[in-house]
C-alpha positions in Angstrom: -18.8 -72.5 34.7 -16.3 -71.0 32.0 -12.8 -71.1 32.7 -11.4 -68.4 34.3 -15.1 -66.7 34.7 -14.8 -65.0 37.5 -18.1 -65.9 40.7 -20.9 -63.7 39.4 -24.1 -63.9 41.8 -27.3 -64.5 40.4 -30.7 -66.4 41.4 -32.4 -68.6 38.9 -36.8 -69.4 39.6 -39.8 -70.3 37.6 -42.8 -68.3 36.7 -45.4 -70.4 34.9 -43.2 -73.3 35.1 -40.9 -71.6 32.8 -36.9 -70.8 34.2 -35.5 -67.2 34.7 -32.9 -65.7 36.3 -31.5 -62.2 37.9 -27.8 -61.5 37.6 -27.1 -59.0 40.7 -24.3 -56.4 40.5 -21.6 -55.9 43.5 -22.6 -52.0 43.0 -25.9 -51.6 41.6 -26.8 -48.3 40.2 -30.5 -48.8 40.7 -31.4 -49.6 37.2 -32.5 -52.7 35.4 -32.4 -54.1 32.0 -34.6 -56.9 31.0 -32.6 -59.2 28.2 -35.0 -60.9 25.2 -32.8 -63.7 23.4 -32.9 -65.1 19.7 -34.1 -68.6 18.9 -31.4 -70.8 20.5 -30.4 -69.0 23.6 -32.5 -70.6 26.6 -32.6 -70.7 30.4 -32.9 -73.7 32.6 -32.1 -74.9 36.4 -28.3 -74.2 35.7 -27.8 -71.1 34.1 -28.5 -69.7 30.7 -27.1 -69.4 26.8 -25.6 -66.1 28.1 -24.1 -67.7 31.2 -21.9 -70.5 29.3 -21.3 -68.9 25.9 -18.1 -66.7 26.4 -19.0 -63.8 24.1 -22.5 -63.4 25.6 -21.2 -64.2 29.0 -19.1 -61.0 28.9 -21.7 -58.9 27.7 -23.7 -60.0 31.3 -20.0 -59.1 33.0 -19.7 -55.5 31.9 -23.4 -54.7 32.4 -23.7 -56.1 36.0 -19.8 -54.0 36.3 -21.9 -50.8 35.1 -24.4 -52.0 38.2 -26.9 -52.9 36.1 -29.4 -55.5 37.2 -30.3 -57.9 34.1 -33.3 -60.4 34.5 -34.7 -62.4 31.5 -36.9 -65.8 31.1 -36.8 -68.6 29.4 -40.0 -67.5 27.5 -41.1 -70.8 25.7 -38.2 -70.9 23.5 -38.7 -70.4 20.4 -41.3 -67.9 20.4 -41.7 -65.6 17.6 -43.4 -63.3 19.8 -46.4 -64.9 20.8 -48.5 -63.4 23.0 -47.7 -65.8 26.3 -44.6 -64.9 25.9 -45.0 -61.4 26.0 -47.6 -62.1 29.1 -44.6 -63.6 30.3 -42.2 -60.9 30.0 -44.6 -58.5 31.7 -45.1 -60.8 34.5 -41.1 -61.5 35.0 -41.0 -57.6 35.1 -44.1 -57.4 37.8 -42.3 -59.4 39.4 -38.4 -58.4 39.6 -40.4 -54.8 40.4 -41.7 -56.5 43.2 -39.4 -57.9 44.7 -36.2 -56.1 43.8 -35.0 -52.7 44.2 -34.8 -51.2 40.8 -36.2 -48.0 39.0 -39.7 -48.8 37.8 -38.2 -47.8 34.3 -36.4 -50.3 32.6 -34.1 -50.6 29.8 -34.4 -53.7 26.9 -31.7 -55.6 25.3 -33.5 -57.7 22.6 -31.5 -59.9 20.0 -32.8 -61.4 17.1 -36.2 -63.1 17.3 -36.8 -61.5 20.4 -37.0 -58.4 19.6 -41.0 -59.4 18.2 -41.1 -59.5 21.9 -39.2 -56.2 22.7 -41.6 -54.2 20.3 -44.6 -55.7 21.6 -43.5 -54.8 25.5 -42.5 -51.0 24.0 -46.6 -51.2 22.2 -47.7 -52.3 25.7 -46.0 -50.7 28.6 -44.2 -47.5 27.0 -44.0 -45.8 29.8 -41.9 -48.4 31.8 -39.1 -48.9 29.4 -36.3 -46.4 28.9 -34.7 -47.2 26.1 -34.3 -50.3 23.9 -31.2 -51.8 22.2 -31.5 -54.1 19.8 -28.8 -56.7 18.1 -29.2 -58.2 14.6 -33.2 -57.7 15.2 -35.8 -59.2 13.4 -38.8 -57.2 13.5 -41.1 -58.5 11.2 -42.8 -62.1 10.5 -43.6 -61.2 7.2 -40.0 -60.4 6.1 -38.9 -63.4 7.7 -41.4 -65.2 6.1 -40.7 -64.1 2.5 -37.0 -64.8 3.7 -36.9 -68.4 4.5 -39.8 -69.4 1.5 -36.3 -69.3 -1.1 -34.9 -72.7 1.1 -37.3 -75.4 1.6 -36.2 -76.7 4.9 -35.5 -73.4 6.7 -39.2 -72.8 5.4 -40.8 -75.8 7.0 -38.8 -75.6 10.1 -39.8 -72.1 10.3 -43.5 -72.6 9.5 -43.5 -75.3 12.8 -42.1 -73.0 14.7 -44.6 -70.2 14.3 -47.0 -72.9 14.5 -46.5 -73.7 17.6 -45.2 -70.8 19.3 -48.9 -69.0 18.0 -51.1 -72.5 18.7 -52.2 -71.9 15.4 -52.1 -75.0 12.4 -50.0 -75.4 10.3 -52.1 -74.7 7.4 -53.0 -71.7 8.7 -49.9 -70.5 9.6 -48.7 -67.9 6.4 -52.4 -66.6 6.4 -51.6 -65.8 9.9 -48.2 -64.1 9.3 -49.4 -62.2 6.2 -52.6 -60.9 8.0 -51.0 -60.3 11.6 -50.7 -56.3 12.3 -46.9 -55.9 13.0 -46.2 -52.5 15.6 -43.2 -51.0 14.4 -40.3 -48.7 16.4 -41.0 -45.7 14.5 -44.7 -45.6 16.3 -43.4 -45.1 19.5 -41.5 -42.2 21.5 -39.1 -44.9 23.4 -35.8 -43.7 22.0 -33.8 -47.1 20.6 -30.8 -48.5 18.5 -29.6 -50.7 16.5 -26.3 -53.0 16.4 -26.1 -55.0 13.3 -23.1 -57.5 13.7 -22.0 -58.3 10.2 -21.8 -62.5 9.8 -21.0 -64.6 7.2 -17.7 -62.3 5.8 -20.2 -59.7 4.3 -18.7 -56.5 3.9 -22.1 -54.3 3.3 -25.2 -54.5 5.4 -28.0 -55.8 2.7 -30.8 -54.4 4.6 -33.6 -55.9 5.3 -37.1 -53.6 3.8 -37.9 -53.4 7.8 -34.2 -52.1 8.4 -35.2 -49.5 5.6 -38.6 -48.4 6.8 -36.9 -47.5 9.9 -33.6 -45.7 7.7 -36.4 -44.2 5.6 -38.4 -43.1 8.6 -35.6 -41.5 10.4 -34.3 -39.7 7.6 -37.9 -38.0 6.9 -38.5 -37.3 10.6 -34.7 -35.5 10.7 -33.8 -37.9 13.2 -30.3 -39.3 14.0 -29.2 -43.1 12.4 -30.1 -45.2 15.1 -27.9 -48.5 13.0 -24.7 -49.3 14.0 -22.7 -52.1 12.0 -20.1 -54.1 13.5 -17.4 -56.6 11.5 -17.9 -59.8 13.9 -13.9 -59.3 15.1 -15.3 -55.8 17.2 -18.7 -58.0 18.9 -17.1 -57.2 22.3 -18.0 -53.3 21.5 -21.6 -54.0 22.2 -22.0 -54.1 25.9 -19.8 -50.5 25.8 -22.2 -49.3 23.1 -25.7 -50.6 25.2 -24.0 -48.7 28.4 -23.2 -45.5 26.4 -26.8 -45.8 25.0 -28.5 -46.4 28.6 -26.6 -43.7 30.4 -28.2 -41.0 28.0 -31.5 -42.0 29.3 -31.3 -41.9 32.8 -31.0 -38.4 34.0 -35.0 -38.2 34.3 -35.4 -41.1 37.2 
């Protein structure tokens, strides 16, 4: 436990031998969000990435303080959004429906890598997710792909991964990318946002061409700018932002 954290309740279980927990609120509110981490954050028997790193921790504190209920998995790791872990997610959310009492609609945090799994979730089960916020998303394979082939290493590491995570070859692992349909945001009703913390001292956002599409998207639709960039020094914002977000979808229960 972090210094100083305050005693926050939750319960920690497997489903298909992989860990996941539930964080309870002392005043729920009746609605649920279901968190979808990035590439290093985990869960295990004793807690989670978002339980000992401090930033991330208090993102779980003001939630549950807003009464939500936040449950998430382990989901293989590093994933890339396969489809077991998307299976997974669904049956964590089957579950926590089951045995919890929450609104059958559900909101998604999803951060980095995960939110290949968020999208998939939205393509599957639209009409159980209220809203979806993403942080520093990656969307797309392919761009991610055509990202890491400038720097050998990241390349091959990132090659293994999707490898593994897909229980493809090696060999066939770019045909795979390059030939995989990839659902996108824009095809679906379920309203969402996007925080983009800025790392690395940049001082412009040097989007991304799926960060465009969506930009591009909006702007010919006549929809608002759903992306909202953050200098690292204002991270703590995005818990405020997610509940700001959340509350607008909520009046229809």
């Amino acid at each position: 436990m972090l210094k100083g954290e305050r005693i926050m309740k939750y319960r920690i279980f497997k489903i298909d031998n992989e860990w996941n927990i539930i964080h309870y609120p002392e005043r729920p509110n009746g609605f649920g969000i279901l968190l979808i981490g990035n590439q290093e954050h985990y869960v295990d028997e004793k807690g989670s990435f978002w339980t000992e790193n401090v930033g991330r921790n208090r993102i779980i504190e003001i939630l549950s303080d807003a009464g939500y209920t936040i449950f998430y998995s382990n989901l293989y790791g590093r994933n890339w959004g396969s489809k077991r872990a998307v299976e997974l997610a669904k049956r964590l959310y089957e579950y926590v429906k089951r045995n919890e009492i929450l609104n059958e609609n559900i909101h998604l945090i999803a951060e980095g890598m995960g939110a290949l799994v968020a999208v998939e979730l939205v393509k599957e089960m639209s009409a159980k997710i209220r809203s979806v916020f993403f942080i520093n998303p990656c969307f797309s394979l392919k761009t991610k792909l055509l990202e890491e082939k400038e720097h050998k290493f990241f390349y091959k590491r990132f090659i293994y991964e999707v490898s593994t995570a897909h229980q493809i070859n090696e060999e066939e692992c770019e045909l795979f990318i390059m030939n995989r349909h990839e659902y996108s945001m824009n095809e679906s009703s379920v309203p969402f946002k996007i925080i983009h913390v800025l790392e690395n001292g940049q001082k412009d956002l040097k989007m991304s061409k799926q960060y465009k599409q969506i930009v591009h998207h909006r702007d010919k639709e006549e929809k608002p700018l759903i992306i909202r960039m953050l200098v690292p020094e204002r991270r703590g914002e995005i818990a405020t932002q997610a509940i700001v977000f959340f509350k607008q979808y909520e009046k229809v229960l």
